[in-house]
C-alpha positions as CSV (number, residue, x, y, z in Angstrom):
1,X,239.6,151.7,223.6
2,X,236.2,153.5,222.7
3,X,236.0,151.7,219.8
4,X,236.8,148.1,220.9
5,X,234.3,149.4,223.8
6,X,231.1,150.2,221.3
7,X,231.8,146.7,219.1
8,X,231.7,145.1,222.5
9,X,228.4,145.9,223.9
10,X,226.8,146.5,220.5
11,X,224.6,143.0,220.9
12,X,221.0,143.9,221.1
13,X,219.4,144.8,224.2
14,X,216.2,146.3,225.7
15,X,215.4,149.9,225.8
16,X,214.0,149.5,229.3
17,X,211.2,152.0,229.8
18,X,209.5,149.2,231.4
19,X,210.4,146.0,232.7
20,X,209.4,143.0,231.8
21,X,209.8,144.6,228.3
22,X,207.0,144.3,226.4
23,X,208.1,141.4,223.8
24,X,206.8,139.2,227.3
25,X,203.3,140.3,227.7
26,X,200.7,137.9,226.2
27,X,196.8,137.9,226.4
28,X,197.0,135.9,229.5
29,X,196.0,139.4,230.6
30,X,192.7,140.7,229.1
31,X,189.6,143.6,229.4
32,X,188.6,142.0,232.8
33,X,191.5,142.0,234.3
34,X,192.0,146.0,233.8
35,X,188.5,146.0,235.0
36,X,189.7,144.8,238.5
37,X,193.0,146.7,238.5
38,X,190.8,150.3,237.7
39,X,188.4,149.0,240.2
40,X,190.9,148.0,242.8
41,X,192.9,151.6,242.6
42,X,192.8,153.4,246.6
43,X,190.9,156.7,246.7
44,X,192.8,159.5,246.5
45,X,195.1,157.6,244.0
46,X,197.5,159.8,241.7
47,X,197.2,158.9,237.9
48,X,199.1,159.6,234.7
49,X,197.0,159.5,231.5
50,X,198.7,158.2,227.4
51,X,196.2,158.8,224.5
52,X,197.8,157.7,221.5
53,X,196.9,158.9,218.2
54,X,198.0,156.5,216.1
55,X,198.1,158.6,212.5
56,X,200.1,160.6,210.5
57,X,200.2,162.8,207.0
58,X,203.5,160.6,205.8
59,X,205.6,157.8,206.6
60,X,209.0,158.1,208.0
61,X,211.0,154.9,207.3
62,X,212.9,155.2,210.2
63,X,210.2,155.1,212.6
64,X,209.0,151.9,215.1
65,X,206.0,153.5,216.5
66,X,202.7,152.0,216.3
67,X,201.1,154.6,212.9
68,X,199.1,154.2,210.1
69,X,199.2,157.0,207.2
70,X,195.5,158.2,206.2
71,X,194.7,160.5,203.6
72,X,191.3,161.3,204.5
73,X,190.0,162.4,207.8
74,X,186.9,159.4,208.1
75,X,188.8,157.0,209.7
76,X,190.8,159.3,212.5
77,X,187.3,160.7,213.6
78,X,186.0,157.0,213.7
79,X,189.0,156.2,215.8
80,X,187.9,159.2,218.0
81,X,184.5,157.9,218.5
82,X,186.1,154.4,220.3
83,X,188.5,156.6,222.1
84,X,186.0,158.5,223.5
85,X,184.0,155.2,224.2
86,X,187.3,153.9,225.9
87,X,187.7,157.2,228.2
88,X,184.3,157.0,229.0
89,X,184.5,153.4,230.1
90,X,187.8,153.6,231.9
91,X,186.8,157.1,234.1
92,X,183.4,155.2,235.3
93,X,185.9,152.4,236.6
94,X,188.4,154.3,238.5
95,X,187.4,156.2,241.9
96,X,185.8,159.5,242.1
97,X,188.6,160.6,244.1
98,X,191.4,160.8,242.1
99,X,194.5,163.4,241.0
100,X,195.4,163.3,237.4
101,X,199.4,164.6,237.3
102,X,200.1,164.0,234.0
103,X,198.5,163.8,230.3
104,X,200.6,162.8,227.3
105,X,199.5,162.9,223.6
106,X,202.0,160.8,221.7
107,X,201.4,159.3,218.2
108,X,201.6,158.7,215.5
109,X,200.8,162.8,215.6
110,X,198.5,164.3,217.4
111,X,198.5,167.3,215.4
112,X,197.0,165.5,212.7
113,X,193.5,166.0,214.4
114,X,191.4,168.9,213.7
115,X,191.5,172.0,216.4
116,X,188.2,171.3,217.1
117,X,188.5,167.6,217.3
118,X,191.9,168.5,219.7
119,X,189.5,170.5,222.0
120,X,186.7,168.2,222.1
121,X,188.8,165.3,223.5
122,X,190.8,167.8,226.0
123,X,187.2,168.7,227.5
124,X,186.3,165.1,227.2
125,X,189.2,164.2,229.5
126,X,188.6,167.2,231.6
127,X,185.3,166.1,232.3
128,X,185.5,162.7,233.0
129,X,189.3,162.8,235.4
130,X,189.7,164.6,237.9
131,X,193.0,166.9,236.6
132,X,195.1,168.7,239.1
133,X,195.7,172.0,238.6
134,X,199.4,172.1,238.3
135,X,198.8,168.8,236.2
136,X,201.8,168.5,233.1
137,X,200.3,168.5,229.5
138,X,202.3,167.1,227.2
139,X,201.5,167.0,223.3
140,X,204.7,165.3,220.2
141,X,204.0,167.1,217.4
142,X,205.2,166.8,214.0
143,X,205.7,170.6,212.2
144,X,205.2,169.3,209.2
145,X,201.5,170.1,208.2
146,X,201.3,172.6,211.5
147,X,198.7,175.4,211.4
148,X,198.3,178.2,214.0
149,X,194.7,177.0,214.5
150,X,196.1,173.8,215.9
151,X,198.1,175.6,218.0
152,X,195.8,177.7,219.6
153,X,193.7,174.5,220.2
154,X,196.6,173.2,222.2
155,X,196.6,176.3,224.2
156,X,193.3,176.4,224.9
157,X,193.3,173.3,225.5
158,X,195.7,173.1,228.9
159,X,199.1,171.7,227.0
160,X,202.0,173.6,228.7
161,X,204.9,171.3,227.2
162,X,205.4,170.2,223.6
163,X,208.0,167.8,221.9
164,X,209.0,168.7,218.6
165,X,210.3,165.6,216.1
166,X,213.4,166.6,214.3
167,X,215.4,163.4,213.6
168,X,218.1,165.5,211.8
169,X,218.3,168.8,209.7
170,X,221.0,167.5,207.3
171,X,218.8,166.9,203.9
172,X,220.7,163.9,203.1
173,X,219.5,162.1,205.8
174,X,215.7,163.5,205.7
175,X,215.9,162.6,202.3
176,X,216.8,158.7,203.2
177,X,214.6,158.8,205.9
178,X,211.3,160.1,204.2
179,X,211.3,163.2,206.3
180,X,212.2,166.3,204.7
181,X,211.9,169.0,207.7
182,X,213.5,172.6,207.2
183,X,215.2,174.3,210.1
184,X,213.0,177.3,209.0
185,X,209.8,175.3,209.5
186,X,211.0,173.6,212.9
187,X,211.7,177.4,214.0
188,X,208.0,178.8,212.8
189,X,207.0,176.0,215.1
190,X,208.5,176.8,218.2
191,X,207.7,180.6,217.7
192,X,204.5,180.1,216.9
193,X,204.2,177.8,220.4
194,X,206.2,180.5,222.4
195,X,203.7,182.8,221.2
196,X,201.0,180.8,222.2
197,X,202.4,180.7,225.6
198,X,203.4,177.3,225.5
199,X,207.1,177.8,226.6
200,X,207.8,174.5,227.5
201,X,209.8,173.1,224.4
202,X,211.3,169.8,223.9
203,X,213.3,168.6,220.9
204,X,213.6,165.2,219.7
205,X,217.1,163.7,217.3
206,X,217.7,160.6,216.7
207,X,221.8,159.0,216.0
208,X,222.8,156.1,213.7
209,X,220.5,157.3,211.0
210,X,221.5,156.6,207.1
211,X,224.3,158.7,206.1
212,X,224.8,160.5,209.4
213,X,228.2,161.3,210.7
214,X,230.0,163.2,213.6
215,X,230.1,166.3,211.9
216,X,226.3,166.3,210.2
217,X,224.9,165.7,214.1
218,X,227.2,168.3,215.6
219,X,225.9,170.8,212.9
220,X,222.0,169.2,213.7
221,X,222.5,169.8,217.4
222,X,224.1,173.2,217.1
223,X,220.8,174.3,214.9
224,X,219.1,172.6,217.4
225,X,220.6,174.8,220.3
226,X,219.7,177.6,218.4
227,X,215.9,177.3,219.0
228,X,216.8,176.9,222.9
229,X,214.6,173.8,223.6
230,X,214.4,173.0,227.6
231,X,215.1,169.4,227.2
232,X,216.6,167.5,224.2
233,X,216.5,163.2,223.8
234,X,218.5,161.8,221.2
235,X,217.7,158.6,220.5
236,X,219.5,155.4,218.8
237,X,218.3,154.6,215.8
238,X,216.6,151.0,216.4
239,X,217.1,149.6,212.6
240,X,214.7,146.2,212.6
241,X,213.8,145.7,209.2
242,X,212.7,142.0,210.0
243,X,210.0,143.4,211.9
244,X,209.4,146.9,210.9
245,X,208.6,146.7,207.3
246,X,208.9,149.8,206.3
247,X,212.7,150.4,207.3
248,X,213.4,147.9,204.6
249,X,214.0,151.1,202.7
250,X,216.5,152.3,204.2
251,X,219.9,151.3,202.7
252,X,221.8,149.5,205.3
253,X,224.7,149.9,203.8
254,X,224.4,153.6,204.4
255,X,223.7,153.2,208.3
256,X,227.0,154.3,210.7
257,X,228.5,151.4,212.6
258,X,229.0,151.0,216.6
259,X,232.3,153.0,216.8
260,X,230.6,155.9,214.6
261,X,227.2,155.5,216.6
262,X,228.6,155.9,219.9
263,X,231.1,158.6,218.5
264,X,227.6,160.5,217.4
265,X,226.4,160.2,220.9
266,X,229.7,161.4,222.4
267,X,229.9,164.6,220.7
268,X,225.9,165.5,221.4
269,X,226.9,165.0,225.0
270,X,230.0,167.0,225.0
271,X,228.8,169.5,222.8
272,X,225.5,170.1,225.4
273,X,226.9,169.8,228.9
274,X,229.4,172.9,227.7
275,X,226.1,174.5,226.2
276,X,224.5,173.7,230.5
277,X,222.5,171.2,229.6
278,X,222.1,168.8,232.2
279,X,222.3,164.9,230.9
280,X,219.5,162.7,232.5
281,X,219.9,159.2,232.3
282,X,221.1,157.8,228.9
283,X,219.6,160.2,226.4
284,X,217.7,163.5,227.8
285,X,219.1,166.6,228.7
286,X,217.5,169.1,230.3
287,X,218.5,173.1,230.8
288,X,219.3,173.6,234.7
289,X,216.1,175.7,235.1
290,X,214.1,172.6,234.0
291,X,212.8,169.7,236.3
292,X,214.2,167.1,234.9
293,X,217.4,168.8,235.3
294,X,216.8,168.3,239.2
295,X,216.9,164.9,240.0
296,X,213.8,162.5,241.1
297,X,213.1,161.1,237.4
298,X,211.4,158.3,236.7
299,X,211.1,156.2,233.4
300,X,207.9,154.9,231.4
301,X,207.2,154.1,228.1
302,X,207.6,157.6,227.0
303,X,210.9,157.9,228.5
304,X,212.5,160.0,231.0
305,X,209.6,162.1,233.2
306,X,209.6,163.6,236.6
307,X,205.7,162.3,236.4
308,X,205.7,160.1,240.0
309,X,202.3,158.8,239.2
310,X,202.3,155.0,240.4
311,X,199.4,154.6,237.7
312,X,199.7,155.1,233.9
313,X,196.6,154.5,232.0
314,X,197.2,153.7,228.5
315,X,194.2,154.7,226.3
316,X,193.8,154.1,222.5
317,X,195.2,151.3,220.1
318,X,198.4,149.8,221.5
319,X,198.6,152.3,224.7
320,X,200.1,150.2,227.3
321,X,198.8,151.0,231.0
322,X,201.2,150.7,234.6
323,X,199.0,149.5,237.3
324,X,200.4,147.8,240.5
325,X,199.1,144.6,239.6
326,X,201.2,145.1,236.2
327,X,201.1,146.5,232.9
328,X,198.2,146.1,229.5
329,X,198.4,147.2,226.2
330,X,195.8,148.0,224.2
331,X,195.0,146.2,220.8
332,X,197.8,147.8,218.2
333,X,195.6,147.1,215.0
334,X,193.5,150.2,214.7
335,X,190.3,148.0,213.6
336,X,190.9,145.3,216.1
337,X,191.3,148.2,218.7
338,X,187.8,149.6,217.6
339,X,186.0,146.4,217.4
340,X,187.3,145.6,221.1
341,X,185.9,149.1,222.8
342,X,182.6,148.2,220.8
343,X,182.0,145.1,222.8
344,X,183.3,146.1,225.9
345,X,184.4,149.5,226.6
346,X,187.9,148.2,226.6
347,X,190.7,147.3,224.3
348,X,193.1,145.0,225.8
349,X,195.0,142.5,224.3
350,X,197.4,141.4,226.7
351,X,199.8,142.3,229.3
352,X,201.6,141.1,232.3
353,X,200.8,140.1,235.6
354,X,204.3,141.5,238.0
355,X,205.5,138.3,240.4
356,X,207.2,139.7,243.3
357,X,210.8,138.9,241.6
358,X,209.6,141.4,238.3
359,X,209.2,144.2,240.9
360,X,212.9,143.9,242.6
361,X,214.5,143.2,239.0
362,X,212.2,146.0,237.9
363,X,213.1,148.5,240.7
364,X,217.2,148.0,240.0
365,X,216.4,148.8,236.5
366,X,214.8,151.8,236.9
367,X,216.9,153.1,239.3
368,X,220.0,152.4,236.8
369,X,218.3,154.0,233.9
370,X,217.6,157.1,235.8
371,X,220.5,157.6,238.9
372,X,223.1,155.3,237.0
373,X,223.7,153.5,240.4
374,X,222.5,150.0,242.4
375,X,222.1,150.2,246.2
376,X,221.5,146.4,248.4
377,X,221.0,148.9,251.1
378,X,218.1,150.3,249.3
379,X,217.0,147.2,248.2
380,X,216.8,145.5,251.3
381,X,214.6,148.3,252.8
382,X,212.3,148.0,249.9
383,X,211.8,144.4,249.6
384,X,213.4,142.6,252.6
385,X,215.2,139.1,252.1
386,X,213.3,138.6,248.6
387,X,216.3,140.9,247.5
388,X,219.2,138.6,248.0
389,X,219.4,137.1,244.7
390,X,219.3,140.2,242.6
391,X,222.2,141.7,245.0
392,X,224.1,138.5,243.9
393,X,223.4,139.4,240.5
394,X,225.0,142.8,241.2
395,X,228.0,141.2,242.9
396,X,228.7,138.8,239.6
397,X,228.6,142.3,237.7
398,X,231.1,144.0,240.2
399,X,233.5,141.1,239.5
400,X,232.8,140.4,236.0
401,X,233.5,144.2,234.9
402,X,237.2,144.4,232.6
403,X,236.2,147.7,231.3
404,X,235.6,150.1,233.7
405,X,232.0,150.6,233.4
406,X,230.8,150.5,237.1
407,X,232.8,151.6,240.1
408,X,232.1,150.2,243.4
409,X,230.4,151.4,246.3
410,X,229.9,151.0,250.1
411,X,226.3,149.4,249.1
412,X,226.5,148.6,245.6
413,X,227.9,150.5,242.5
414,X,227.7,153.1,240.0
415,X,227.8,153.4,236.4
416,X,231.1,155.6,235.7
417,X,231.5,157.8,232.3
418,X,232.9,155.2,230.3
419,X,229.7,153.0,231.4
420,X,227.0,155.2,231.2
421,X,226.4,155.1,227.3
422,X,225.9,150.9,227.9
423,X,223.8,151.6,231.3
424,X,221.2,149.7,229.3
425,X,223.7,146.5,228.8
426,X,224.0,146.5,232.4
427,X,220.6,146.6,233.1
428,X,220.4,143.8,230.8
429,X,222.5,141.8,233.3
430,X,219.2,141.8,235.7
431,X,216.5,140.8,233.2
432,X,215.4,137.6,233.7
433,X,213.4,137.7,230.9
434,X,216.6,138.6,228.3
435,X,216.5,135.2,225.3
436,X,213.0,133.9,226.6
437,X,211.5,134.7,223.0
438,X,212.9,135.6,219.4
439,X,211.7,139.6,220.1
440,X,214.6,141.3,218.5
441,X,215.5,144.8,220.3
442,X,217.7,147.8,219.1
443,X,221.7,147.8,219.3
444,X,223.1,148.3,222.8
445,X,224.9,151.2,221.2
């Protein structure tokens, strides 16, 4: 049944951490337009800030995130001069009388930058945002290449949660994915964090990787427990070669199928929630202590995130912002990205403007990701009448369901156990948007 299950909703489908997905924006939404949307924000308004760092040391073949790999340090501290330029720009647009909740570093790595190059754009941000106290800072970092003055940097910096890349510890599959990564060096990271007195540790895997099995991902996530991260994602491998050039090698005849993918998944699931580990949406899991073990999360482009911030602000090449109005992404080219904050301060390069219809659809979504469940009762308070057709939609899924993936209701549904690792093909159900354009997404699996 599992298996004729996984071969069934293996089709591609969106990841969701935003919706529309970001295949639909197009430069109908440019600088000017974030100008008004930073400009428009209420006083008192609560933000979440994304600096991307778009570098790193070496080239994993498995990855799809926007990187470049620089041998010499010239061109991340030009990059750092536009950034700088950008966060300048966007704090003189935003009101004085703001909350920053959350900061996230992601990459590329942000560890590639030098300690003092790490504290000069902390204090830059410090200076220019108003950061709440209790505010979350978040730093990925790649051990490979990690120093203790980097870490110190972090901690004097204000970071108080870190997510380590592992991928997988088995050396076959480092070795086919271009990242070699010892336990013993993961483990040096982590203490040398702890001893900074940066506690909060997350740790990132990744299933359907070349040459991974059951058995390597079980011993992976049991190496894994023994670091005791507070939260651990394990992500499908999204294998695109047609666009990501450098997954072209990888041998595809050495990636696992559906029935072996979602049998990966499986066992990292049982194996956690009898180690208490919490699961959170699809792919997190959190230890009961942590808050993301205790309900309320929401979903952005980083993923699961008890940040409630109504406004992301994306900042540096291909950051994509959240405003109310709707979402912008930064140039992804690192020159064009440049060239843009030189003529204006900003870096868009397109986006979406939300219609009234994007917000329900993109409301269900979110709410399915996260809670696994779709209430018209909720709906209805939210948006009024507007929400009739997207409760129709959840009707057609009510009736259309053979397998057992939602149960019903009084209000709606819920995804069960059987659906919850294809939550994202029911989302999939409400997007509007789903065959519009060529963009090819990951397996549903």
């Amino acid at each position: 049944m599992k298996s004729e299950l996984a071969l069934r909703y293996s089709a591609p489908v969106p990841r969701y951490t935003s919706y529309p997905t970001a295949p639909h924006f197009s430069a109908a939404v440019g600088a000017a337009d974030v100008e008004r949307w930073l400009q428009s924000l209420s006083a008192g308004s609560e933000l979440s800030l994304y600096v991307h760092i778009p570098f790193c040391a070496q080239l994993c073949w498995y990855c799809g995130c926007s990187t470049k790999v620089v041998n010499r340090y010239e061109p991340i501290a030009h990059y750092l001069t536009a950034l700088e330029r950008e966060i300048a720009k966007v704090a003189s647009l935003v009101p004085k009388q703001h909350t920053v909740r959350h900061i996230h570093w992601g990459g590329g790595s942000p560890n590639v930058l030098s300690p003092d190059d790490i504290r000069g754009l902390a204090g830059l941000i410090r200076k220019r945002f108003s950061i709440a106290e209790a505010a979350e800072f978040a730093v990925e970092i790649d051990p490979r290449g990690l120093d203790a003055g980097r870490v110190d940097a972090f901690r004097d910096t204000g970071v108080d949660r870190i997510s380590i890349g592992v991928q997988d510890f088995d050396p076959e599959v480092q070795k086919a994915i271009n990242r070699v990564q010892s336990l013993e060096m993961t483990r040096d990271a982590v203490a040398m964090f702890r001893s900074a007195g940066i506690g909060s540790i997350n740790i990132d895997l990744v299933y359907g990787l070349p040459h991974q099995s059951r058995v390597s991902v079980q011993n992976t996530i049991e190496d894994v427990l023994s670091l005791a991260p507070d939260r651990i994602a394990i992500f499908g491998y999204a294998h695109l070669p047609e666009r990501i050039k450098h997954q072209r090698l990888i041998d595809d005849a050495a990636l696992p199928g559906a029935t072996e993918r979602l049998g990966q998944a499986n066992r990292v699931a049982r194996i956690l929630a009898s180690h208490d580990y919490v699961r959170v949406g699809l792919d997190h899991f959190a230890r009961t202590h942590d808050p993301l073990a205790q309900g309320n999360v929401k979903r952005n482009f980083q993923g699961y995130t008890t940040d409630r911030a109504q406004t992301l602000i994306g900042l540096g090449a291909t950051a994509i912002g959240r405003f109310r109005q709707g979402y912008a992404q930064n140039a992804a080219n690192v020159q064009d990205y440049v060239a843009r904050v030189e003529s204006c301060g900003l870096a868009t390069a397109r986006g979406l403007v939300l219609s009234k219809d994007d917000e329900i659809r993109a409301f269900v979504i979110e709410k399915l990701m996260c809670d696994l469940t779709f209430s018209s009762d909720e709906l209805r308070e939210q948006f009024g009448d507007l929400a009739q057709p997207v409760i129709a939609v959840a009707a057609d899924v009510l009736d259309a369901d053979q397998d057992g993936l939602v149960e019903r209701t009084p209000d709606g549904f819920r995804l069960t156990d059987v659906g919850r690792p294809f939550v994202r093909s029911v989302c999939a159900c409400f997007d509007a948007y789903l065959g519009q354009t060529p963009a090819r997404h990951s397996a549903g699996v």
